[in-house]
Short mmCIF file of the C-alpha atoms (twelve columns), coordinates in Angstrom:
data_MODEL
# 
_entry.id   MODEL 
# 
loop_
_atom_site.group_PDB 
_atom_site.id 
_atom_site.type_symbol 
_atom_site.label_atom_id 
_atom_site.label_alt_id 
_atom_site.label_comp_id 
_atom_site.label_asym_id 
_atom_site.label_seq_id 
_atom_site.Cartn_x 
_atom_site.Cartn_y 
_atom_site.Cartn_z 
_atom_site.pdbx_PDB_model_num 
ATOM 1   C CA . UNK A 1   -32.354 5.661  133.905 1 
ATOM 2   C CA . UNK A 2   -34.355 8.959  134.777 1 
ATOM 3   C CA . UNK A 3   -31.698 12.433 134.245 1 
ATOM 4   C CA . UNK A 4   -31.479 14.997 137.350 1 
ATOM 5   C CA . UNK A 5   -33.585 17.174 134.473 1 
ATOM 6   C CA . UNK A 6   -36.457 14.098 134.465 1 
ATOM 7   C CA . UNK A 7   -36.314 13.917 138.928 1 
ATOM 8   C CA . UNK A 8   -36.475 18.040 138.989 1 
ATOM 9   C CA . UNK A 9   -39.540 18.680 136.364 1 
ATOM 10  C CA . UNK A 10  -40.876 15.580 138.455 1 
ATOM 11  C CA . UNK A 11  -40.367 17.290 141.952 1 
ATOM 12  C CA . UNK A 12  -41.706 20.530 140.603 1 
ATOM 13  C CA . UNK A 13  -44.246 19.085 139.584 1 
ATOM 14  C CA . UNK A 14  -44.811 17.221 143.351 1 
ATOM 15  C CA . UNK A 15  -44.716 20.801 144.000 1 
ATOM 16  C CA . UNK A 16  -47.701 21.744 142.266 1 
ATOM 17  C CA . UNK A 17  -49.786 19.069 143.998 1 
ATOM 18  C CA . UNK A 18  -48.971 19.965 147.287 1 
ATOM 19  C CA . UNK A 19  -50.663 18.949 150.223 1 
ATOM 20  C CA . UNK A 20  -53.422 21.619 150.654 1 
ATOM 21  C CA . UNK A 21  -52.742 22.206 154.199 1 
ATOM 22  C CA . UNK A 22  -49.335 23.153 153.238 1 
ATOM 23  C CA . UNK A 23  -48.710 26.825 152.526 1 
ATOM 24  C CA . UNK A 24  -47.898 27.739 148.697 1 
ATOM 25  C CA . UNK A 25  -44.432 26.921 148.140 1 
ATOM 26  C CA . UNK A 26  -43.786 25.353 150.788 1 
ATOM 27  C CA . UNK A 27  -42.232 21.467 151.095 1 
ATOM 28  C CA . UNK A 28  -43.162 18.907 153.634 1 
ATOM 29  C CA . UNK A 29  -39.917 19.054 155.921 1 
ATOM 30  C CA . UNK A 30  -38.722 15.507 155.414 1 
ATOM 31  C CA . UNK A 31  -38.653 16.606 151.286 1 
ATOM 32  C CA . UNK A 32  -36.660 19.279 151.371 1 
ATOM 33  C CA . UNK A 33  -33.009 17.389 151.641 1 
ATOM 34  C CA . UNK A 34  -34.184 14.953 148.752 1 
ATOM 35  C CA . UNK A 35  -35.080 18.117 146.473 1 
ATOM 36  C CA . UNK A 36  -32.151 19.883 147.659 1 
ATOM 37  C CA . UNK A 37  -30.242 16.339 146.379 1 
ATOM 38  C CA . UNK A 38  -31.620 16.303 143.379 1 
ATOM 39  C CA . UNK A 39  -31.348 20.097 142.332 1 
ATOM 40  C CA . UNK A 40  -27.529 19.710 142.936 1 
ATOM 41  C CA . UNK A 41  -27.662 16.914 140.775 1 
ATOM 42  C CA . UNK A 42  -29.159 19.411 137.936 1 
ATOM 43  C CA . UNK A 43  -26.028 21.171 135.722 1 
ATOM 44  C CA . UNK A 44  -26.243 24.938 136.553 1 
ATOM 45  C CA . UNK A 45  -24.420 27.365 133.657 1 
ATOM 46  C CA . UNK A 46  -22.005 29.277 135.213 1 
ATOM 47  C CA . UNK A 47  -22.983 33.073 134.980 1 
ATOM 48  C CA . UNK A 48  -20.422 35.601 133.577 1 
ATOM 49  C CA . UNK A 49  -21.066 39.696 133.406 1 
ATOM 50  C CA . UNK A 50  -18.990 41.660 131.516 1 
ATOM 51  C CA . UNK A 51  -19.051 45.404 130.225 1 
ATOM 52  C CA . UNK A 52  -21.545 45.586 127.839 1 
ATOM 53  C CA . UNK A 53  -23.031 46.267 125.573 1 
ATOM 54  C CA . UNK A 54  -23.389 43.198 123.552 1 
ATOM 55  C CA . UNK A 55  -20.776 43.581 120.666 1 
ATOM 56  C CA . UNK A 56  -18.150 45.244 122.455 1 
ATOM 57  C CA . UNK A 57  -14.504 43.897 122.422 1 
ATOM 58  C CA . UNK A 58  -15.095 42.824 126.138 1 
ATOM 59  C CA . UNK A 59  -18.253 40.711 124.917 1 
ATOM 60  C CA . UNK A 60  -15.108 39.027 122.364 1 
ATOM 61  C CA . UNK A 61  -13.375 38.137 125.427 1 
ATOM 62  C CA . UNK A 62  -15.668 36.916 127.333 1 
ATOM 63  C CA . UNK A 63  -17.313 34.412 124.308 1 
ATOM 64  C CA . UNK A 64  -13.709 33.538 123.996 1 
ATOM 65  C CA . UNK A 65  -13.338 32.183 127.750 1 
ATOM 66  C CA . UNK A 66  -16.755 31.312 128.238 1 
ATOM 67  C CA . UNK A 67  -18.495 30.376 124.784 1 
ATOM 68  C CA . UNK A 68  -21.418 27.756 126.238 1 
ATOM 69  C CA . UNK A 69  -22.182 29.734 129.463 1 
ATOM 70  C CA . UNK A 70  -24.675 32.892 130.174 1 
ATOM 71  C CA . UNK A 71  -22.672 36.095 129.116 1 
ATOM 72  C CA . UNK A 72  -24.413 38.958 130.442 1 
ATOM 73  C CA . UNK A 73  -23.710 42.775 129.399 1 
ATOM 74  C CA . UNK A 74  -23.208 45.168 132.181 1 
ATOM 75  C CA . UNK A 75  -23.666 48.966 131.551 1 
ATOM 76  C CA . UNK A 76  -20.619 49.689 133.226 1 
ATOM 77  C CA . UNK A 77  -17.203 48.412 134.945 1 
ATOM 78  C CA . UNK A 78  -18.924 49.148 138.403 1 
ATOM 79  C CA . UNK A 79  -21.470 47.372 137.492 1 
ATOM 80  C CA . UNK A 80  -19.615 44.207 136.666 1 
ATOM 81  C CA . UNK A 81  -17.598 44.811 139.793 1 
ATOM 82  C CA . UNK A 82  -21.214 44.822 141.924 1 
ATOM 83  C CA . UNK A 83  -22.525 41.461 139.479 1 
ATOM 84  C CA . UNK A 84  -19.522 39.667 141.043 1 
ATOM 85  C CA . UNK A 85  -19.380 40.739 144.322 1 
ATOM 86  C CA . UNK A 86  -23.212 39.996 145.057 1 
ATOM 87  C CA . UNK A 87  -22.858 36.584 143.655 1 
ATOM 88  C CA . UNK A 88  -25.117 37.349 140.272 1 
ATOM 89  C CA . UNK A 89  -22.308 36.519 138.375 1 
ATOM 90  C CA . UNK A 90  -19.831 33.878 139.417 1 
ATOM 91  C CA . UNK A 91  -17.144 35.507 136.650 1 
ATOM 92  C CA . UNK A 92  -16.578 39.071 135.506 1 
ATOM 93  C CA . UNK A 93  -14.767 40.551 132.429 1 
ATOM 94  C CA . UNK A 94  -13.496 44.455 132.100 1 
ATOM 95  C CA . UNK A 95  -10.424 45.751 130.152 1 
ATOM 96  C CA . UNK A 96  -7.363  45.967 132.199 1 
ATOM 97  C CA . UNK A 97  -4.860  47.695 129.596 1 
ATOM 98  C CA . UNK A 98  -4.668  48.542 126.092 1 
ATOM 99  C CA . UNK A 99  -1.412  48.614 124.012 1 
ATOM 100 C CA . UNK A 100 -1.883  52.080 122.468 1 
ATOM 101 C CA . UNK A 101 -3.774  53.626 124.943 1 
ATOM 102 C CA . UNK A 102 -2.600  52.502 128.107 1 
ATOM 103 C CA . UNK A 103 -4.248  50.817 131.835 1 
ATOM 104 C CA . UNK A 104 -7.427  51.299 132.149 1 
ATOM 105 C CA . UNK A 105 -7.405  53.609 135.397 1 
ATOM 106 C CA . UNK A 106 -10.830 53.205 136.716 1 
ATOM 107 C CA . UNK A 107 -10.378 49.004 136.233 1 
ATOM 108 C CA . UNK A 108 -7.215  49.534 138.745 1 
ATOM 109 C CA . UNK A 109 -9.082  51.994 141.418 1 
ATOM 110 C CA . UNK A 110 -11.544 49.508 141.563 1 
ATOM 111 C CA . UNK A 111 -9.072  46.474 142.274 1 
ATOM 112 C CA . UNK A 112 -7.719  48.785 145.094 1 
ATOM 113 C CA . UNK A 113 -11.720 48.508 146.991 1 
ATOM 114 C CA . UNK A 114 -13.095 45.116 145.918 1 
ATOM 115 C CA . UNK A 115 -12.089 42.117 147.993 1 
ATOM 116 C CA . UNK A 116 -12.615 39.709 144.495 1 
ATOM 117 C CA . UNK A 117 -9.256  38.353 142.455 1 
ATOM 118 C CA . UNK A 118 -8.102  38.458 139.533 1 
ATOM 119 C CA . UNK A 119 -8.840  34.812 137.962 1 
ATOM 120 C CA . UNK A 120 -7.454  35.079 134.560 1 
ATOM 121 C CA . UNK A 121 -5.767  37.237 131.775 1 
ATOM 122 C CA . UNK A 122 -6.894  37.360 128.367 1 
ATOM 123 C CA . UNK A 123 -5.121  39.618 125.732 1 
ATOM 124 C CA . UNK A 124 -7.333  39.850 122.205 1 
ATOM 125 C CA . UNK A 125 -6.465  41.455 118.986 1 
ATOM 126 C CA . UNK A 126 -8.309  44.939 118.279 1 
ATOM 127 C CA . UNK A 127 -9.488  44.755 114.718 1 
ATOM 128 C CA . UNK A 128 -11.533 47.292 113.749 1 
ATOM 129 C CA . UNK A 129 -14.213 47.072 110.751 1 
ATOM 130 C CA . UNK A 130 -15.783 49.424 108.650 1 
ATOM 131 C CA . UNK A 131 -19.214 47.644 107.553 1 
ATOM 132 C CA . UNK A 132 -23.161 48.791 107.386 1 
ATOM 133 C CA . UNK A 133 -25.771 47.228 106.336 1 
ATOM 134 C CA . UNK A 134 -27.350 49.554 104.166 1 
ATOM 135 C CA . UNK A 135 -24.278 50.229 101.771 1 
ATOM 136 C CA . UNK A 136 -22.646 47.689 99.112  1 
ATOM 137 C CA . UNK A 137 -19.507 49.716 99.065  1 
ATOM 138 C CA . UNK A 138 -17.483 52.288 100.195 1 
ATOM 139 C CA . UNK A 139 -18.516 54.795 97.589  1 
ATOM 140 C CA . UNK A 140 -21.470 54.879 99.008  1 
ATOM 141 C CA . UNK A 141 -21.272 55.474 102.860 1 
ATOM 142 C CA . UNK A 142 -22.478 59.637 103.683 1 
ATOM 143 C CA . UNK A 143 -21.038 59.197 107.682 1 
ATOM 144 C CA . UNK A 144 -19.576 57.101 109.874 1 
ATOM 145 C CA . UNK A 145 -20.402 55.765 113.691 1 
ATOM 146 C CA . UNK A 146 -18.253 54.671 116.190 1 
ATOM 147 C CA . UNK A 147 -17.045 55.100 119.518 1 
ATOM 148 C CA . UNK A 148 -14.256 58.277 120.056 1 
ATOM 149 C CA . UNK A 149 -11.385 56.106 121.122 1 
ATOM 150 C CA . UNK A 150 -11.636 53.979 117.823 1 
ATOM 151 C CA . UNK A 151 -12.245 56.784 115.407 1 
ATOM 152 C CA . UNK A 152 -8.388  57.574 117.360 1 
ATOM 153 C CA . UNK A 153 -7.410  54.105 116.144 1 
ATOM 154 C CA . UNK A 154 -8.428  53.965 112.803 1 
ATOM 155 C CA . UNK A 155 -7.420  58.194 111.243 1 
ATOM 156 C CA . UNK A 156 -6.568  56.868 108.030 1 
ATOM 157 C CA . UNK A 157 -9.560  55.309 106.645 1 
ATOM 158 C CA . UNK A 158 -11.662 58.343 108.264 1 
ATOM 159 C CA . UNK A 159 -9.056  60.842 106.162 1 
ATOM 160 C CA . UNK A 160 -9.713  58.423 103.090 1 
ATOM 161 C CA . UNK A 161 -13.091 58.698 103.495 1 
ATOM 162 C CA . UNK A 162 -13.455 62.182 104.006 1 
ATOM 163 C CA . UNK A 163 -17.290 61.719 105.427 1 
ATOM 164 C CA . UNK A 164 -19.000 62.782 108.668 1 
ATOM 165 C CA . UNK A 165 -17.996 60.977 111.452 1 
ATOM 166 C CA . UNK A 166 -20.038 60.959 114.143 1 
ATOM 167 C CA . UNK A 167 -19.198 59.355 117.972 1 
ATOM 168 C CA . UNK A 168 -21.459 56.908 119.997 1 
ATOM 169 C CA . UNK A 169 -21.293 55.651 123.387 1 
ATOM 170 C CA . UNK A 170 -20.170 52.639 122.114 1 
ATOM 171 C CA . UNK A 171 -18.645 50.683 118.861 1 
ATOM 172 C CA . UNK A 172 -21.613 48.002 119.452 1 
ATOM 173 C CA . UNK A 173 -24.080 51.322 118.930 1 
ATOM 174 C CA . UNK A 174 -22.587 52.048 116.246 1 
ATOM 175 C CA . UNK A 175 -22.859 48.775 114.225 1 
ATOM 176 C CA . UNK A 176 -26.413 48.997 115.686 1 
ATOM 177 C CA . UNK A 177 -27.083 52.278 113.491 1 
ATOM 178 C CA . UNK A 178 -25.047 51.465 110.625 1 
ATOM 179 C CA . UNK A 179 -27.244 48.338 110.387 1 
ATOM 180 C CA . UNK A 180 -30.805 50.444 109.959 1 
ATOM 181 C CA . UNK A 181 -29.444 54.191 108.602 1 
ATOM 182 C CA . UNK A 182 -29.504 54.395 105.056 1 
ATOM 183 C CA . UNK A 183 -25.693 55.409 104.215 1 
ATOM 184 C CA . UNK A 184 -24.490 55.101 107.481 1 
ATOM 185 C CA . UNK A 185 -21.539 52.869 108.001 1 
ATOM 186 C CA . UNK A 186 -19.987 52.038 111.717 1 
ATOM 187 C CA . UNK A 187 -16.354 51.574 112.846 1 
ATOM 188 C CA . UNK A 188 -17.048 48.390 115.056 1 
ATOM 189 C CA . UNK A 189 -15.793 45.192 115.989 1 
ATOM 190 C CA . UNK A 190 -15.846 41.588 114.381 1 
ATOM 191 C CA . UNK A 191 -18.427 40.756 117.418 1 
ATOM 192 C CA . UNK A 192 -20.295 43.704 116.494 1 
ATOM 193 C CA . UNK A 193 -20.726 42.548 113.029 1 
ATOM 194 C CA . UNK A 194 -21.872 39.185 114.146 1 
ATOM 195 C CA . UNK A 195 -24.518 40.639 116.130 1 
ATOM 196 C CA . UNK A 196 -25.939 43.040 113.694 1 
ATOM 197 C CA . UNK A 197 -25.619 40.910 109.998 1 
ATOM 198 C CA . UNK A 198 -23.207 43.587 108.647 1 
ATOM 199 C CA . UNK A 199 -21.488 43.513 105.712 1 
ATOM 200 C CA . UNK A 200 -17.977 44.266 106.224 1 
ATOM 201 C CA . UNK A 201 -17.020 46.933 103.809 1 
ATOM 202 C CA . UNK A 202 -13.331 47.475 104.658 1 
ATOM 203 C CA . UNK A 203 -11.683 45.189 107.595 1 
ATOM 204 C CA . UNK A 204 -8.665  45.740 109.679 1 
ATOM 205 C CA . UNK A 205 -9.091  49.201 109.080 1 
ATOM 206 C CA . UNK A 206 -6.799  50.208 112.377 1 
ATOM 207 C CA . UNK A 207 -3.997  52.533 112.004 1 
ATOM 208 C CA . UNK A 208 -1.934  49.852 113.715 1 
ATOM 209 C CA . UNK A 209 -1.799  46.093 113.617 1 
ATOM 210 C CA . UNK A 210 -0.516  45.655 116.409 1 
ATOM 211 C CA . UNK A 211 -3.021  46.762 118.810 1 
ATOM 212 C CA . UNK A 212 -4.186  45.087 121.585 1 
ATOM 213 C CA . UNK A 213 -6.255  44.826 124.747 1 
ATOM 214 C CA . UNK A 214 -6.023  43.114 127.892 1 
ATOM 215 C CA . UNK A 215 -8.975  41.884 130.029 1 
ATOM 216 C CA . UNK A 216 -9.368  40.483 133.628 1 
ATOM 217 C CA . UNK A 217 -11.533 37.655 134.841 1 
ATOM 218 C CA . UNK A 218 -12.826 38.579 138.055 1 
ATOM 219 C CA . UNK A 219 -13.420 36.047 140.798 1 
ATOM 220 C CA . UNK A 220 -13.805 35.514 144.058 1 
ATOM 221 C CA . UNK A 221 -10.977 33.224 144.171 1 
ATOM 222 C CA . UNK A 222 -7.991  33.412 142.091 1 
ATOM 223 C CA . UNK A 223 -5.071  30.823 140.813 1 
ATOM 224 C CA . UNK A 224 -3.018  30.366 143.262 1 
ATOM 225 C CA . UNK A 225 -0.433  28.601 140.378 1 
ATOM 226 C CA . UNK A 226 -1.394  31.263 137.659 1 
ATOM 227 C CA . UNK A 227 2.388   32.062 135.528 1 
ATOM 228 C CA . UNK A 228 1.958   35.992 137.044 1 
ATOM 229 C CA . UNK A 229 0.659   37.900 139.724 1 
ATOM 230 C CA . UNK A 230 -1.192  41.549 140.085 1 
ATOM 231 C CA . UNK A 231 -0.321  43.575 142.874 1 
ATOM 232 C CA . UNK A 232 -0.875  47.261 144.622 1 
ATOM 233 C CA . UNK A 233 1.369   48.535 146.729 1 
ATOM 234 C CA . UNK A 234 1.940   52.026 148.446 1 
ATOM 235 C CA . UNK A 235 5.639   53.169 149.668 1 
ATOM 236 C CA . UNK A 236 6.806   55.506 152.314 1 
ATOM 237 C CA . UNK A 237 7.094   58.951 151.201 1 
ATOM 238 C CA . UNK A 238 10.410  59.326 151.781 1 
ATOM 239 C CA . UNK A 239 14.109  59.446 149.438 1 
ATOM 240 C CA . UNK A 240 14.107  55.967 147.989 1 
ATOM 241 C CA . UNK A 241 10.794  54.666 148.911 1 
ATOM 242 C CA . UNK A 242 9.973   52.848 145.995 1 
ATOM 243 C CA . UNK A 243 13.483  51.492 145.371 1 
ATOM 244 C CA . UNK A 244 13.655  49.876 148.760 1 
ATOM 245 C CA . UNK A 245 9.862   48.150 147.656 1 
ATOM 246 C CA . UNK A 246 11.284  47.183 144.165 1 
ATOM 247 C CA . UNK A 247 14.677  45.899 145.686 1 
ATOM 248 C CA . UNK A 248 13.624  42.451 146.772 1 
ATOM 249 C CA . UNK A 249 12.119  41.439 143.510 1 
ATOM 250 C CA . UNK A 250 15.713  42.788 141.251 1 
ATOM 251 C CA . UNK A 251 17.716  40.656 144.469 1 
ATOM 252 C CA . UNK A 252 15.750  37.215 143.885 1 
ATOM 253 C CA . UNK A 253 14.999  37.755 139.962 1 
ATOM 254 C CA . UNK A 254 11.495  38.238 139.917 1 
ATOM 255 C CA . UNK A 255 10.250  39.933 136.502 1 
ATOM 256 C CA . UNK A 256 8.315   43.017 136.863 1 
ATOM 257 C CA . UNK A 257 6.178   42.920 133.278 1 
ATOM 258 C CA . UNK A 258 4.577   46.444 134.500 1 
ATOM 259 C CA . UNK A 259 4.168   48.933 136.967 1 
ATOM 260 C CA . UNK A 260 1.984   52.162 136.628 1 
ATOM 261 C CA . UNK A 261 0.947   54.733 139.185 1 
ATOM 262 C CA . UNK A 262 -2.498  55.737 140.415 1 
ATOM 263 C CA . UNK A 263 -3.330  58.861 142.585 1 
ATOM 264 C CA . UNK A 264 -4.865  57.837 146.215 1 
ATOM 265 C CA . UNK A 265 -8.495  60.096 146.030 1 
ATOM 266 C CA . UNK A 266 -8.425  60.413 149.796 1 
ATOM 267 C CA . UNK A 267 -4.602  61.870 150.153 1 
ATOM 268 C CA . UNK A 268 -3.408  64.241 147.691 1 
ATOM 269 C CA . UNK A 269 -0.624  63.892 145.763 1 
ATOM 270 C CA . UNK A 270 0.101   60.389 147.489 1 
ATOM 271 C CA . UNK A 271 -0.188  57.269 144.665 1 
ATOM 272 C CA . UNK A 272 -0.844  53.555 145.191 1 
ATOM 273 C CA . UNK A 273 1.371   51.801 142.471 1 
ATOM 274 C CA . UNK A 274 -0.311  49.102 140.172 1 
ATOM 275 C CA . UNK A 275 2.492   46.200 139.545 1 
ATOM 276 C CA . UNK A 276 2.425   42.870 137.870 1 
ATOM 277 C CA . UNK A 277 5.120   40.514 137.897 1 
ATOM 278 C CA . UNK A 278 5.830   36.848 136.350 1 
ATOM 279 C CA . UNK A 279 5.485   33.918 138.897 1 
ATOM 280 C CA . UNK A 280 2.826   32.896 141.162 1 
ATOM 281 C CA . UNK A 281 1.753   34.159 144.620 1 
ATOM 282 C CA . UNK A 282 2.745   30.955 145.908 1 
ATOM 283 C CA . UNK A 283 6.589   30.958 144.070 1 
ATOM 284 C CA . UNK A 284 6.692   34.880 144.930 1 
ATOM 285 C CA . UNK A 285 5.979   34.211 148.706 1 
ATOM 286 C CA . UNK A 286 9.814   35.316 150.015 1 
ATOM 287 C CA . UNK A 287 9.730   38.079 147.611 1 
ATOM 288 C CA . UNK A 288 6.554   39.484 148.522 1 
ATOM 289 C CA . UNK A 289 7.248   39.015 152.268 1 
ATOM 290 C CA . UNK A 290 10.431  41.228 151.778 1 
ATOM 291 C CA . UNK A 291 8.648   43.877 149.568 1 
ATOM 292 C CA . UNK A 292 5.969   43.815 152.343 1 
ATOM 293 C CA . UNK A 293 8.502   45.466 155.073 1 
ATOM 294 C CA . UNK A 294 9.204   48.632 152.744 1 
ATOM 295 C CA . UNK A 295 5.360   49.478 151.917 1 
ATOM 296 C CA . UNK A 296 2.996   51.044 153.410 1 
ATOM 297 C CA . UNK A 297 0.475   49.306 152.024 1 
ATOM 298 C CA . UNK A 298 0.302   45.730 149.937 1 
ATOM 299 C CA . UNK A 299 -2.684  44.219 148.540 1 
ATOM 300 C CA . UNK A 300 -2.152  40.972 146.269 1 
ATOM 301 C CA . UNK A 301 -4.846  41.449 143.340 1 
ATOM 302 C CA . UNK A 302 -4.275  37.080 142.540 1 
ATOM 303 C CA . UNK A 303 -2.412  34.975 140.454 1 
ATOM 304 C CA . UNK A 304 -3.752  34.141 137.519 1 
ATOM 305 C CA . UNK A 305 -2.899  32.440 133.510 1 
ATOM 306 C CA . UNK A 306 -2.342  34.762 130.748 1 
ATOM 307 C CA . UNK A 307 -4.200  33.781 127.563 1 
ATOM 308 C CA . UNK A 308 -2.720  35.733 124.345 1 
ATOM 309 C CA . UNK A 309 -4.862  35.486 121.241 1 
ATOM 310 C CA . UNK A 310 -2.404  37.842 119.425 1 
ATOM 311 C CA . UNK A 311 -0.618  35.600 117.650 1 
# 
C-alpha cells in the first residue's frame, strides 16, 4: 500500500512535469482537490513558539508538553504572542508566575489585548546549575555568567565562590559562554546544559528548593473542561467595588487560587485585576454571570489543565 508520504513526493513530482502550457506552479484545475486530498492525508507537526532562547526554562516547558513537535525560540513574549496570533505557531509558551518572584506582569497585559486562550498550565521546578565546560572543578572557575534574576536565586554559592559574576541577557547565554571561555562557569538550567555539553560542576545550587515557575500554553481555543479558569476583570471605582465582584464566587464556593492587580496604561491609577479560580468556564457559568453585573469589565482568559512537575 503506497503512504500519503509515497502519493505527495509522487504529486510533486507530477508537479515538476507539468504540462508546458501550464504556468510554473500551477495545477491543471481538475488536480487540485486530489492534491489537496492527499496533502491532508500527509501528518503535519504541530508548531509551538515559545520565549527563547533555546535553553531557557520556557524551552523545559515546552519539550515537556511538546517533546516530538517543532519548538521554536522566540526573542521575546510579544513575539510569541504575534507567532500565535498569525497562525505560525499553532501553540505558544511564556512564564505566567514564579513562586519567589511573583506574575509575570507583561505575560498578564498581554492576555488583557490578545483575543487567544489560555490552553494549558504547566508548573516546572527551577533548578539552577553551576557547570562550564572549560573547568573540572570548582577551584578552578575565575567568573561566573548568568542571567540577573538567577544570580538573585542562587546568593549563596556566588558568596561561596567569591568570583566575578557577570549578568547576560539570558541563563541559555550564559551556558553558551561558560561552554567556550576558559574559566568561565554559567549559572544555567538543566536544558541549558543539555544544549551546550556542560559539565555540571555544582547542581541545585538555588537558595531555595522550592522554587518554581508557571507557564501558559497559548491557543486559539482553550479547554472548555480544564480543572481552573483565568480571568480579568475591572470593578467600579466606588466603596466596595471589588467585594461586590468577589461576592458571587465566596456565595457559591468557588476557589479563588489567585488574584493580583495590574495598572490600566490608558487610565491612571485605575487597575484591571488578574484572577484565577478552580473549576471550569463551563461549571463557573452562574458564578461568572453574577460577577459579570458588578464589573466593569470581564474578559475570560480560558479554562485550561494544570500540569505540576514539582513533585
Amino acid at each position: 500500500m503506497v503512504s500519503p508520504e509515497e502519493l505527495l513526493r509522487l504529486a510533486e513530482e507530477l508537479l515538476r512535469e507539468r504540462p508546458s502550457r501550464l504556468p510554473s506552479g500551477t495545477w491543471p484545475e481538475e488536480l487540485k482537490p486530489v492534491i489537496e486530498w492527499i496533502r491532508s492525508l500527509v501528518p503535519q507537526k504541530v508548531k509551538v513558539a515559545y520565549l527563547g532562547p533555546p535553553g531557557s526554562y520556557t524551552h523545559e516547558a515546552a519539550s515537556v508538553l511538546f517533546p516530538k513537535e517543532e519548538l521554536v525560540p522566540k526573542k521575546s513574549i510579544p513575539d510569541v504572542f504575534e507567532s500565535v496570533e498569525k497562525g505560525e505557531a499553532d501553540f505558544g509558551v511564556v512564564p505566567i508566575a514564579n513562586r519567589l518572584e511573583g506574575p509575570v506582569n507583561e505575560t498578564i497585559d498581554l492576555l488583557l489585548q490578545t483575543p487567544l486562550k489560555v490552553y494549558h498550565d504547566i508548573e516546572i521546578p527551577i533548578r539552577i546549575m553551576l557547570a562550564s565546560g572549560t573547568v573540572s572543578s570548582v577551584d578552578g572557575i575565575k567568573r561566573i555568567y548568568g542571567h540577573p534574576m538567577v544570580f538573585r536565586q542562587a546568593t549563596k554559592v556566588l558568596e561561596a565562590l567569591g568570583v566575578e559574576a557577570i549578568p547576560t541577557s539570558s541563563t541559555s547565554e550564559a551556558a553558551r559562554i561558560a561552554s567556550e571561555e576558559p574559566g568561565a562557569a554559567a549559572l544555567c538550567s538543566p536544558k541549558a546544559v543539555e544544549l551546550y555539553g556542560l559539565k555540571v560542576l555544582k547542581a541545585n545550587v538555588e537558595d531555595r528548593a522550592h522554587n518554581a515557575t508557571r507557564f501558559f500554553v497559548l491557543h486559539k481555543h482553550d479547554n472548555p473542561s480544564g480543572d481552573r479558569t483565568a480571568l480579568l476583570a475591572s470593578v467600579p471605582h466606588r466603596p466596595g467595588g471589588l467585594y461586590e465582584f468577589l461576592a458571587p464566587f465566596a456565595q457559591r464556593g468557588a476557589n479563588l487560587t489567585m488574584i493580583y492587580s495590574r495598572p490600566l496604561k490608558e487610565h491612571p491609577w485605575r487597575y484591571v485585576f488578574y484572577l484565577e479560580v478552580e473549576g471550569s468556564r463551563n461549571e463557573l457559568g452562574e458564578v461568572l454571570d453574577e460577577a459579570s453585573k458588578n464589573a466593569t469589565f470581564l474578559k475570560v482568559l480560558g479554562s485550561y489543565n494544570k500540569l505540576d512537575l514539582t513533585g
